[in-house]
C-alpha positions in Angstrom: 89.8 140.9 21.2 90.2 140.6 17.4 88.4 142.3 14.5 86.7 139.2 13.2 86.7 135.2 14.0 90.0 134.4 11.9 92.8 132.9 12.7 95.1 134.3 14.1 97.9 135.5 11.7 101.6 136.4 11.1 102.0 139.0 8.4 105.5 140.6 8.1 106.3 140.3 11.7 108.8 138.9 13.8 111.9 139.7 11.0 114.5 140.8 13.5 113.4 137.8 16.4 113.9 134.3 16.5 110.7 133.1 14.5 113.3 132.4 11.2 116.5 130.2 12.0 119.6 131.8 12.0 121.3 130.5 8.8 122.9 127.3 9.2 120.4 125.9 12.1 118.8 123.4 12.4 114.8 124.1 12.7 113.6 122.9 15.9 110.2 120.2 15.6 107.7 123.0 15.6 109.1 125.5 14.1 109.1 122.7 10.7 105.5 122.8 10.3 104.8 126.6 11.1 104.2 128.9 8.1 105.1 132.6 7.8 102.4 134.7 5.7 103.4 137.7 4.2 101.7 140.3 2.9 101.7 143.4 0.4 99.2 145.3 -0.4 98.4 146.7 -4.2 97.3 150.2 -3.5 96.8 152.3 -1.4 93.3 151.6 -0.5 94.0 148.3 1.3 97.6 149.3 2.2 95.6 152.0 4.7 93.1 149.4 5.4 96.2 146.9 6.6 98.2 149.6 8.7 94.4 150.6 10.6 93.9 146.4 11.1 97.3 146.6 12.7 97.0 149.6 14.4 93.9 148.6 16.2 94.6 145.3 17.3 97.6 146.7 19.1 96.0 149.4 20.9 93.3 146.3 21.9 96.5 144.1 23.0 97.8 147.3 24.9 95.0 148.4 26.5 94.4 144.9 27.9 98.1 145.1 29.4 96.3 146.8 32.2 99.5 148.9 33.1 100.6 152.3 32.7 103.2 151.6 30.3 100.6 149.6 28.5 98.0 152.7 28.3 101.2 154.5 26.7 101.8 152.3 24.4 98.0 151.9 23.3 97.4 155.6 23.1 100.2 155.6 20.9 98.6 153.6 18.8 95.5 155.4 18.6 97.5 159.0 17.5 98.2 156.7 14.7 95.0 155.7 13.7 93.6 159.4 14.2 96.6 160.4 11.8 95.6 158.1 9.3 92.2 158.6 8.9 92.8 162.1 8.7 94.2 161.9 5.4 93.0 158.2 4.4 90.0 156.9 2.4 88.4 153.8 3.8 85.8 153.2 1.9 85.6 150.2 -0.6 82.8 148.3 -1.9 82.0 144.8 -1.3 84.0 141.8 -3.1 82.4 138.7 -4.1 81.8 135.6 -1.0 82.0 132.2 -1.0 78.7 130.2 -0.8 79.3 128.1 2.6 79.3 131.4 4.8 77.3 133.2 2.3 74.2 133.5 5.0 76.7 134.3 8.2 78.4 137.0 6.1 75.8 138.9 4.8 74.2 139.2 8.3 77.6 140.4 9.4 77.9 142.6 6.7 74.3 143.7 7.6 74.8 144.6 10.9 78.3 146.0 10.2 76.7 148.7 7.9 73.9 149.3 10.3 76.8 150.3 13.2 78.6 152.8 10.4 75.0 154.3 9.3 74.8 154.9 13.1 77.9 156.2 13.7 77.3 158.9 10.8 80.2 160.7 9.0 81.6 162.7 12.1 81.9 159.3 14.3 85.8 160.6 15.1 84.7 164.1 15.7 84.8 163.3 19.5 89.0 162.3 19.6 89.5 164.9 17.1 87.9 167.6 19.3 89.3 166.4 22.7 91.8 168.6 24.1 93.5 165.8 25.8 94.4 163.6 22.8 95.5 166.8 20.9 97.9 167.6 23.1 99.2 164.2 23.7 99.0 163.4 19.8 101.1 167.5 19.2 103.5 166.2 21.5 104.0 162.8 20.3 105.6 164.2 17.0 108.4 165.1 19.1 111.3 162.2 20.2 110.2 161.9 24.0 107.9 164.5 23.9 105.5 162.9 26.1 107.4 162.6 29.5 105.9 163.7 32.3 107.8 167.0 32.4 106.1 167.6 29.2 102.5 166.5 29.3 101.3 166.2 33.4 97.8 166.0 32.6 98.7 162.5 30.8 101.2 161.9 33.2 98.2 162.2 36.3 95.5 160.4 34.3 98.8 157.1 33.5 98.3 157.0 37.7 94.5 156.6 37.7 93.5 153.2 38.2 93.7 150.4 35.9 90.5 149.8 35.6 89.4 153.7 35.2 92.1 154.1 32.6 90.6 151.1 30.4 87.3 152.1 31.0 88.3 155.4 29.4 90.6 154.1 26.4 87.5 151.6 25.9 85.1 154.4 25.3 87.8 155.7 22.1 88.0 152.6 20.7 84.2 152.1 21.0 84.2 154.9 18.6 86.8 153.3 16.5 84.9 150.2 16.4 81.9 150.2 13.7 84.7 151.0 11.1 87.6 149.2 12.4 85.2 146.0 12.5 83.8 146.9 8.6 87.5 147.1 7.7 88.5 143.8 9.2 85.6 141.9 7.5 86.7 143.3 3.8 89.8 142.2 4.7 88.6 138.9 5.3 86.7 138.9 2.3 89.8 139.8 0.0 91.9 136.8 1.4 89.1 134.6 1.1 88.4 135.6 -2.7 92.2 134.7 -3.4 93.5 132.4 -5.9 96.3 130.3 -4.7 98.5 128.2 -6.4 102.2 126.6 -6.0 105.1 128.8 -7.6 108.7 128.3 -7.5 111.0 131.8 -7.4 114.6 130.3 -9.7 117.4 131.6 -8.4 115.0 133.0 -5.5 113.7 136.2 -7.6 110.0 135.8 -8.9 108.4 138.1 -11.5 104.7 138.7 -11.4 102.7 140.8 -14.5 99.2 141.2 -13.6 96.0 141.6 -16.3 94.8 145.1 -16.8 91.3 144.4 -17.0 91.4 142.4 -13.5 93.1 144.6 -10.8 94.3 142.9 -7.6 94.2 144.4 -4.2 96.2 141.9 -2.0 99.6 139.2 -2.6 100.3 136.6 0.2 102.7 134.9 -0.1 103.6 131.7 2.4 107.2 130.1 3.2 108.0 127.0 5.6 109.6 129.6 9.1 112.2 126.4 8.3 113.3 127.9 5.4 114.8 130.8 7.3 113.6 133.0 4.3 111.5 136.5 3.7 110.4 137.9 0.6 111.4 141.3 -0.7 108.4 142.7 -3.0 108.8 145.7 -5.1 106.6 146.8 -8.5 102.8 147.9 -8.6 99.7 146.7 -9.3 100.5 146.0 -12.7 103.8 143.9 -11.9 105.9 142.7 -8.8 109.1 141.6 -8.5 109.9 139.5 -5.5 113.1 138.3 -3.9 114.2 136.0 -1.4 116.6 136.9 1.1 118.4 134.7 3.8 118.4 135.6 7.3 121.5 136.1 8.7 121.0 137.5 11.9 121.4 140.9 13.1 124.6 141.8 12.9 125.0 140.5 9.1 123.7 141.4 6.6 120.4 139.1 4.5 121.9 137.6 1.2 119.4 136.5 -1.8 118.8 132.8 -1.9 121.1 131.3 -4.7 118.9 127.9 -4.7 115.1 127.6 -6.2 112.3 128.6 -3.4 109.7 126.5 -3.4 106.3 129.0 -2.1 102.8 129.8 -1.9 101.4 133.0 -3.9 97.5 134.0 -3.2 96.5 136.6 -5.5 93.8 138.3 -3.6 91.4 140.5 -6.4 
């Protein structure tokens, strides 16, 4: 289950697997035509609103493991997303839309503030009240903290049935859902309302100075996986610097490309 009808898509993932080419090989016939998408976030607003996307598309992914080692791993996830919006703000208005899903949208957008109206201002109240999740999210501070030894109660409810676990971890992330949803769409709106264009980083470093009076929220930037390249971003939201480093494996060390990187920038506003 994903947050919206998007593509799927890769975004600063698979950096130490064997998505990029270890330097020197040869790309193999579809790995030539797949792009990598990377992206950095402008302040903090959207770089909360990324980490929650992430977040809860891998407690969905988990859960659906149907496993205990999957309800582990997607409870996990969930402590994270509590933590998060404990101390995050994730509210943000609404950016401009394209015309052709102009109608679709706004009834999306519609219905998507109908469920957080609904939900009211205490919608996490529940998780943050539950004795349960406390203790499990106290003792996942701790390396290892939540082996059986440690936490039984989880321990006996990891032996419950799939299906009675997932029911369960269903009802959380029913709660989760009316914002997580909101979230994914205005993330879907700020790629949309991008601007991209062709750049070429000399020497593989690229500068960036953005215009006061137009702040940006989002940069994506998109490389051939051929290229066996990743960018290394650094700056603000007034300028970024990025680099372009050459994967060399795990055991070496990434160098900075020497030679001209052709890329694709999207400056998301």
């Amino acid at each position: 289950m994903a947050f919206t009808d998007r593509a799927p898509l890769k975004q600063n993932t698979n950096m130490t697997q064997s998505a990029v080419p270890e330097a020197g090989a040869a790309a193999a016939p579809d790995d030539a035509a797949e792009v990598l998408v990377f992206e950095q976030p402008l302040n903090e607003r959207m770089r909360t609103f990324l980490r929650l996307d992430f977040l809860y598309n891998q407690a969905l992914y988990h859960n659906e493991m149907a496993s205990p080692w999957g309800s582990r791993a997607a409870m996990s996830s969930l402590i994270d997303i509590l933590a998060i919006t404990t101390r995050g703000d994730v509210r943000q208005s609404n950016p401009g839309v394209d015309a052709p899903r102009l109608k679709t949208l706004m009834s999306n957008l519609l219905r998507l503030r109908a469920d957080l109206m609904a939900a009211g201002s205490t919608f996490l109240q529940p998780l943050r009240d539950s004795e349960f999740v406390n203790s499990i999210r106290h003792r996942s501070a701790i390396p290892g903290g939540t082996c059986e030894f440690d936490l039984p109660d989880y321990t006996f409810w990891l032996t419950q049935s799939d299906d009675a676990r997932m029911r369960t971890f269903n009802q959380w992330l029913g709660l989760l859902r009316p914002m997580c949803d909101a979230i994914a769409e205005l993330l879907w709106l700020t790629r949309q309302n991008g601007r991209s264009r062709e750049e070429i980083a000399r020497g593989g470093t690229f500068n960036i100075t953005f215009e006061r009076d137009n702040p940006l929220q989002l940069l994506r930037i998109s490389l051939p996986a051929s290229a066996g390249l990743y960018p290394e971003i650094s700056g603000s939201h007034h300028r970024c610097n990025i680099r372009f480093l050459a994967w060399n494996g795990l055991a070496t060390r990434p160098t900075q490309a020497q030679a001209d990187v052709p890329f694709m920038l999207s400056c998301c506003a």
